[in-house]
N, CA, C and O of each residue as an XYZ file, in Angstrom:
212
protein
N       0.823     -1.188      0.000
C       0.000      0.000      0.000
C       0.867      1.252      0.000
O       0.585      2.212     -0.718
N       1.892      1.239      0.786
C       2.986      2.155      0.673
C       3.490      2.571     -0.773
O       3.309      3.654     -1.329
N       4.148      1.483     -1.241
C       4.130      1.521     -2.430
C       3.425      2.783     -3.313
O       3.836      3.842     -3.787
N       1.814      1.892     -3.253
C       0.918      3.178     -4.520
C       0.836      4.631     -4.009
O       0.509      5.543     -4.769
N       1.200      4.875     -2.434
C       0.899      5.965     -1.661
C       2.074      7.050     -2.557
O       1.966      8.221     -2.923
N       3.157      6.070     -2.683
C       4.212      7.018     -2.913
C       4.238      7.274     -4.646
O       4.392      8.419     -5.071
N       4.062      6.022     -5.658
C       3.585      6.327     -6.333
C       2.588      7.361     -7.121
O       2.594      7.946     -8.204
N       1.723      7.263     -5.973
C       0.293      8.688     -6.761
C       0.857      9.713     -6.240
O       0.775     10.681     -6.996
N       1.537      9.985     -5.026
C       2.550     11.466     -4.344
C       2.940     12.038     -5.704
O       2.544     13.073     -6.239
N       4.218     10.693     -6.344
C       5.197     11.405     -7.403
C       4.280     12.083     -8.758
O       4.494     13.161     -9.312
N       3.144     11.015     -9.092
C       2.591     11.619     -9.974
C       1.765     12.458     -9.716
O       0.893     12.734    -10.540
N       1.829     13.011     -8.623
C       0.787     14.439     -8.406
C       2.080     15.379     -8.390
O       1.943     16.602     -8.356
N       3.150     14.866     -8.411
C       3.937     16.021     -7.979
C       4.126     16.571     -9.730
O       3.920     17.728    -10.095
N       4.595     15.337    -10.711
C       5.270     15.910    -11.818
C       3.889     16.458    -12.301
O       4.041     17.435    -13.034
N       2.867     16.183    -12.142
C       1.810     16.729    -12.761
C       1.109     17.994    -12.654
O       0.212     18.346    -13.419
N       1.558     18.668    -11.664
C       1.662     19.662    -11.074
C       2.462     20.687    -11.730
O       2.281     21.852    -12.087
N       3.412     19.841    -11.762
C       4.625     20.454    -12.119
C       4.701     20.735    -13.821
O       5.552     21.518    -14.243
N       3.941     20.179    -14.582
C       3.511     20.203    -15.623
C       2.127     20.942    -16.117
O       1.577     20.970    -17.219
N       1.840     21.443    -15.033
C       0.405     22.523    -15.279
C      -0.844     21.497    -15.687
O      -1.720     22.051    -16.351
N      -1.015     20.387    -15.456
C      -2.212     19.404    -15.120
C      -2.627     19.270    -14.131
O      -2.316     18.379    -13.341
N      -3.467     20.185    -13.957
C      -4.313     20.598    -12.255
C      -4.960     19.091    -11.596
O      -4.705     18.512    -10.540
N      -6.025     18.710    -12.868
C      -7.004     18.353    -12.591
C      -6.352     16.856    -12.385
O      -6.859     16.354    -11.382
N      -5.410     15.992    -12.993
C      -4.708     15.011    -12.910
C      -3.954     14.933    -11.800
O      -3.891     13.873    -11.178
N      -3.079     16.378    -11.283
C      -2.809     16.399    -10.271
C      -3.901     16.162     -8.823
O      -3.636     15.553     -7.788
N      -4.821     16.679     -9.094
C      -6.038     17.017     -8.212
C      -6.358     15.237     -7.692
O      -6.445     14.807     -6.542
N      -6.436     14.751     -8.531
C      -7.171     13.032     -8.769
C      -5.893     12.540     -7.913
O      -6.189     12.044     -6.826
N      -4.480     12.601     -8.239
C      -3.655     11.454     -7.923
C      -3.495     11.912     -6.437
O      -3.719     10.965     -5.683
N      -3.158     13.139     -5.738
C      -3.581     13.703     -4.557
C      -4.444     13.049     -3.818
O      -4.086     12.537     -2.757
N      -5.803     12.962     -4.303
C      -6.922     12.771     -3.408
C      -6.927     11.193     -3.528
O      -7.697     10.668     -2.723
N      -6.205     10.272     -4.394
C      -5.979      8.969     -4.032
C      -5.402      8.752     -3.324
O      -5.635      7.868     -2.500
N      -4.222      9.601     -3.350
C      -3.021      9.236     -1.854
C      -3.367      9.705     -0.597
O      -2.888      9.388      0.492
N      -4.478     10.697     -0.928
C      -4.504     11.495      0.975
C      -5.633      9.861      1.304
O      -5.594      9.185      2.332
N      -6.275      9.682      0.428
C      -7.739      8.201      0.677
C      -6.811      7.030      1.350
O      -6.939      6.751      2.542
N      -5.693      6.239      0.345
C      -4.649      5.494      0.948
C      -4.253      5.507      2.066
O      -4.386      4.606      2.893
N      -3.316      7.325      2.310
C      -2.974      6.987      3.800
C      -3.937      7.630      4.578
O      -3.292      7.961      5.573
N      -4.973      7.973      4.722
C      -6.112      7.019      5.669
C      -6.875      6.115      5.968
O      -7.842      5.993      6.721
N      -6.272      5.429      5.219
C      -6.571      3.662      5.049
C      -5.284      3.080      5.896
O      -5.465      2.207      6.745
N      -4.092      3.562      5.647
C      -3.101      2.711      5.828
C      -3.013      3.219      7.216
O      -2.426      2.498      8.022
N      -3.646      4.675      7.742
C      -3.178      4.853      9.132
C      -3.965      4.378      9.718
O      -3.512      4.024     10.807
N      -5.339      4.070      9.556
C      -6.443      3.623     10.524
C      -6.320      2.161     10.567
O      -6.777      1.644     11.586
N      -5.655      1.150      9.434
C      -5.381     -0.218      9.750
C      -4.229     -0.328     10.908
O      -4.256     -1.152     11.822
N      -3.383      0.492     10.732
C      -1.889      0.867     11.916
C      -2.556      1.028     13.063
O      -2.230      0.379     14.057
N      -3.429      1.784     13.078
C      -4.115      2.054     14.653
C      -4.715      0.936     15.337
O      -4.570      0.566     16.502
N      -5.419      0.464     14.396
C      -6.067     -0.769     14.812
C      -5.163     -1.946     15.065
O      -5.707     -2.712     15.861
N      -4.011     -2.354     14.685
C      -3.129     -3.463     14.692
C      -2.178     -2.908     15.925
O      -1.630     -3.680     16.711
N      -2.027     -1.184     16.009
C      -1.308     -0.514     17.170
C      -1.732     -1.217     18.925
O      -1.009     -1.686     19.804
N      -3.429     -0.963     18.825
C      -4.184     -1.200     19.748
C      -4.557     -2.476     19.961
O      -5.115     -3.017     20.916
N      -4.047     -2.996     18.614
C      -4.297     -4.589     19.278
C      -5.986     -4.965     18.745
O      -6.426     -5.845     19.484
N      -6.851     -4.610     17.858
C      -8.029     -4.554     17.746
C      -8.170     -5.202     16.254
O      -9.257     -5.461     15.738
N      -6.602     -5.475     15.498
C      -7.024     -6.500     14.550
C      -5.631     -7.337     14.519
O      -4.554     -6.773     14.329
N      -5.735     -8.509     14.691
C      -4.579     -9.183     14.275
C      -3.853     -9.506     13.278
O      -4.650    -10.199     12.645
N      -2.648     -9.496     12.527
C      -2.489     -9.933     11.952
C      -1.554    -11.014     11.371
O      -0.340    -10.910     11.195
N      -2.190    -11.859     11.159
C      -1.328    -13.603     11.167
C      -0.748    -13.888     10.024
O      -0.161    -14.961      9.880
């Protein structure tokens, strides 16, 4: 999951960086969705509230 997090980062960054708002806009709002996925599974495995085997 890390992985695509950092993935959609870079392509929001060059895309940005290339004056493609709206492409930028999309790969952004996939990665901010990801890592609140990836932090709320951390919390839960933090606290002990999901295991994983």
């Amino acid at each position: 999951m890390l992985k695509w997090i950092f993935i959609l980062l870079v392509v929001a960054a060059v895309a940005g960086l290339l004056g493609m708002n709206s492409l930028a806009g999309a790969a952004m709002t996939g990665a901010k969705v990801l890592i609140a996925i990836a932090l709320i599974l951390f919390l839960l495995v933090l606290f002990g509230l999901v295991a994983i085997a």
